[in-house]
N, C-alpha and C positions, 0 to 999 in steps of 0.2 A: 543636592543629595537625593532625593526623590527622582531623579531621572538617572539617576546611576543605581540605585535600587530599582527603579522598575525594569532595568534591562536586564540586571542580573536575574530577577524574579521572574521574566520575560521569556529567556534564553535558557538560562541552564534547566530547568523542568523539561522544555520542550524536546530540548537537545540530549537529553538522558532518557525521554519516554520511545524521540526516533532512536535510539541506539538499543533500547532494547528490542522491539519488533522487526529491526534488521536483523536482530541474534536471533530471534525465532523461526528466522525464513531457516530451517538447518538442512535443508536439502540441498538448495542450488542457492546460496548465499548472492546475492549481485553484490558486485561494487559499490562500496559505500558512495562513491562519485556519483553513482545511478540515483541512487535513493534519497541524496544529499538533493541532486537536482531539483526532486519532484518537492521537496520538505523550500527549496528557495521559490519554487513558483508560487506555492503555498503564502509563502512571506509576501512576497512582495508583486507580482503578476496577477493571482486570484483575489487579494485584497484592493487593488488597484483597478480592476475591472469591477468588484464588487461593490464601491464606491459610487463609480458611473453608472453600473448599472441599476442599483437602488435608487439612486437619482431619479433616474429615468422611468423607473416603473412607480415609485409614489408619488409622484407630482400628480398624475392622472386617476391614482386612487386615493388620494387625501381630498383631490381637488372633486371625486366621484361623494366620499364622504362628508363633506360639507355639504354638498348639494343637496344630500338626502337626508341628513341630520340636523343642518342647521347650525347655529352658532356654539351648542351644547355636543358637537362632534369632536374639538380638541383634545381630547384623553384618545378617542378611540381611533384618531390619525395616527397620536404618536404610537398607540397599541398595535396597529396594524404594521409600521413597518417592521415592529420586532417578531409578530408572530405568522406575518405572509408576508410580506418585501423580502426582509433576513432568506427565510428557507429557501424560497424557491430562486434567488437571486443568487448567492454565495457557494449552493451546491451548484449552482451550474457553472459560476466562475472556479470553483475549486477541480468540477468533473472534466472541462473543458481541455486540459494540457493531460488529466487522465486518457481522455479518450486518445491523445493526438499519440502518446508513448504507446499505447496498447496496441497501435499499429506496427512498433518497431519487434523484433526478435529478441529483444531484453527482456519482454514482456509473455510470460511462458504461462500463464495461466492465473486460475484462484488465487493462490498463495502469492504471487507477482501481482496480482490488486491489491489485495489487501496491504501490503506489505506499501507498495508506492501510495495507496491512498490514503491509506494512514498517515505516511509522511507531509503529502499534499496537506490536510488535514490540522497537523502538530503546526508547521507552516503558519499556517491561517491563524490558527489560535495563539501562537507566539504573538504576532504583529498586531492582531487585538488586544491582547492582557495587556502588553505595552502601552496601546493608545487607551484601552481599559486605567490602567493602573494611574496614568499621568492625570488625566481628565478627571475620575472620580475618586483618587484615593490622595483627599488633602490631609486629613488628620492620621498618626501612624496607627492606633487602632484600626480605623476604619480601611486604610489602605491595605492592612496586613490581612482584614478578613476578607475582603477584597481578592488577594492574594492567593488565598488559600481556596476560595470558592469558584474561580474561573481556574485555577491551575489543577486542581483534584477532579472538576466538573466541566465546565464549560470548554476546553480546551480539550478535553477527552472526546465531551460529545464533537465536537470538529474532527478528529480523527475514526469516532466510528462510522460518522455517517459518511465520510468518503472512502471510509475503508469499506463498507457497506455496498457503494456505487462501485469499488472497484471492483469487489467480488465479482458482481455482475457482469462487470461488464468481461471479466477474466473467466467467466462461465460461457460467455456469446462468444467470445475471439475465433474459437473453429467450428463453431456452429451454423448451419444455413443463416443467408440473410433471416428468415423467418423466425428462426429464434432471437437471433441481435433482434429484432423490430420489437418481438416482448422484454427480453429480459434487463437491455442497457435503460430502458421509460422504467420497467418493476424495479431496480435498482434505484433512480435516481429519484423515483417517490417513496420510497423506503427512508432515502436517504432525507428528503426533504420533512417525511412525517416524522421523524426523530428527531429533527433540530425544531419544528414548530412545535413539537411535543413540551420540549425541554424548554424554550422559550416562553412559550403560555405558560406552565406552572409553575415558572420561578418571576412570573412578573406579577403574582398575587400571593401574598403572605398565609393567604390558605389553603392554599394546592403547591407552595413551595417544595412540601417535603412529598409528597407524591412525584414529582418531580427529581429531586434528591433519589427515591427509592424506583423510580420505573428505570432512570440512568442509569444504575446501578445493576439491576436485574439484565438490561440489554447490555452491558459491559461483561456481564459471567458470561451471557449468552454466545455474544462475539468471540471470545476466548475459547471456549469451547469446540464452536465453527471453525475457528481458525488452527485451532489443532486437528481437528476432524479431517478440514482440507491439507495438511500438510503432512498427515498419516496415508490418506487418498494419494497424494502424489508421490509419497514413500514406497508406497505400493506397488503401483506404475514405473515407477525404476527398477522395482527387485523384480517386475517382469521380464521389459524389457532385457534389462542387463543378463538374465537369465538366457534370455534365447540367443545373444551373442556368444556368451559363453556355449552354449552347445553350437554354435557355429563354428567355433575354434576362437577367435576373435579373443574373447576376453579370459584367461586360465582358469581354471572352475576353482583351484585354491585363493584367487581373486572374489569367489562371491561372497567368501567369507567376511568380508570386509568393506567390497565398494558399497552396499546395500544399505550399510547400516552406520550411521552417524556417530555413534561412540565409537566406530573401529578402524572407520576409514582413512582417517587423521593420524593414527597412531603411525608410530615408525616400525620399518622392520620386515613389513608384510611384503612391497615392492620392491621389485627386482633392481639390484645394483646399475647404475647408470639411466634408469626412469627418473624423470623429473615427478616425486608425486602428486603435487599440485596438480599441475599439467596433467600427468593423467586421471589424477579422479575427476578433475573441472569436463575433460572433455568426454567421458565417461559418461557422465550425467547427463550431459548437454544431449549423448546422442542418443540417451535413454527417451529424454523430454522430446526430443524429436519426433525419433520411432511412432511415438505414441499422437504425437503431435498432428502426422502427414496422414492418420487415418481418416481423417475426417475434413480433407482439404480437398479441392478438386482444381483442373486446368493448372494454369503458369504458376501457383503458387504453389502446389502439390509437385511441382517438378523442380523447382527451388529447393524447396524444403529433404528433396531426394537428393537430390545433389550437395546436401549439406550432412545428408547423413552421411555418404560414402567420402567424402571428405574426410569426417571427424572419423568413420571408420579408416581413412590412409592414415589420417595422423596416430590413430594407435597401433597400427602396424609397425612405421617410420618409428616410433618411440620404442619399442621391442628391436627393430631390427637392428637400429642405432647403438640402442644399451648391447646386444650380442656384439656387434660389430669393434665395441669398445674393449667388451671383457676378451674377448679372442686375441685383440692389442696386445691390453697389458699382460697378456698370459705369455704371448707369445716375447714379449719385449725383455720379460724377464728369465 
């Protein structure tokens, strides 16, 4: 009974915290597949490496601590892996499959880290509560508090702090090499000061709740950020989109609507025989682009050009198709 509770107690929090911050992303929404992905490396890839690799980094620092302490060093062996082994091991196994997707075109900026690293993140914390939950939660009080303190906490802190590294590193993506070389290291010691943060003051009954209250305080903070960035890239589309629409491209009773999140969706606005999907997805896409290929240079700046004039054929084709259609059936009847 306890291993079928702890999955459920495991799974469904984690799986309802990624399903929200995927609803957040409201601009350019990716495929739950996408995001799905990064929340299973999380699971099962990042915690697997994060295994091996704490192995490997405490042996030579438990075995440093003995050396220098003495036989009165065992408290502060075990203390060290949870609050320097854990951080700087786990974030780099969680940021690891981060950095490798940030390479891919899925990966459109701020709002696309945070978003996958969060999930990365939920990931991690799942697969822990579980081995959390089974290991120390024998009696049902003690499991249930158990429960609730790694599911509302500890599990959270795992999603900000690789949502944290993914900001960053969704800030460096078009940036000269020189900014990636600061900003993906400032990210990922951000990342790492927040989970040793949270670990030192819930491993002492007197700085628990300072711990409890800074979590908390960097949880409003994130939120905040994270709407901040996804109004920033709001913006950015009602740019771009704008200067198509004076190109002819996009119909200017069109910007009443692709701009804006409450209206886009709605029916009615787009012209009979447009798929709308299809066109507000690739819409946006060539909005993020636009803005995207500023600040790119050589073969990938000529890619990324060729993707825009692309996404600009496809909204032509999708116009000249839907006229092509209604001229049909006009004529058919």
């Amino acid at each position: 009974m306890l291993a079928f509770a702890s999955i459920f107690a495991a799974i469904i929090p984690m799986v309802t915290y990624l399903l929200v911050i995927w609803w957040m992303d409201r601009n350019e929404r990716d495929p739950f597949g996408i995001v799905f992905l990064n929340f299973f490396w999380g699971a099962t890839g990042a915690i697997i490496l994060g295994i091996i690799g704490s192995l490997i980094f405490q042996i030579p620092l438990t075995l440093g601590i003995f050396a220098f302490f003495g036989d009165a060093a065992g408290d502060l062996a075990d203390l060290s892996g949870a609050i320097i082994t854990a951080p700087l091991v786990e974030e780099l196994t969680k940021g690891i499959f981060l950095v490798m997707i940030s390479m891919t075109r899925k990966f459109d900026g701020v709002v696309d880290g945070v978003v996958y690293g969060g999930a990365i993140g939920l990931g991690f914390g799942m697969t822990e509560n579980f081995l959390y939950f089974l290991s120390y939660g024998q009696e049902p009080v003690s499991w249930l508090v158990l429960v609730i303190i790694r599911t509302l906490f500890s599990a959270v802190m795992h999603c900000m702090s690789t949502a944290t590294l993914g900001g960053f590193i969704g800030m460096a993506k078009f940036k000269p090499a020189g900014y990636k070389i600061l900003l993906i290291p400032a990210g990922y010691i951000i990342a790492v000061f927040l989970h040793f943060s949270w670990n030192l003051t819930v491993s002492f009954d007197s700085t628990a709740l300072i711990g409890f209250a800074f979590l908390f305080i960097y949880f409003i903070a994130w939120i905040a950020l994270f709407q901040v960035g996804i109004y920033m890239e709001g913006k950015t589309i009602t740019k771009e989109l704008y200067e198509e629409s004076s190109s002819g491209l996009i119909p200017s009773e069109h910007m009443n609507h692709l701009p804006y999140v409450s209206r886009r969706n709605k029916y009615g606005w787009c012209p009979q025989g447009v798929k709308q999907k299809d066109y507000v997805r690739t819409a946006i896409t060539l909005a993020l682009r636009k803005n995207q290929v500023k600040n790119l240079k050589g073969s990938k700046r000529t890619s990324y050009e060729q993707e825009i004039e692309r996404l600009r054929y496809d909204i032509k084709i999708m116009f000249y198709n839907a006229h092509v259609q209604y001229y049909y059936n006009n004529n058919k009847a």
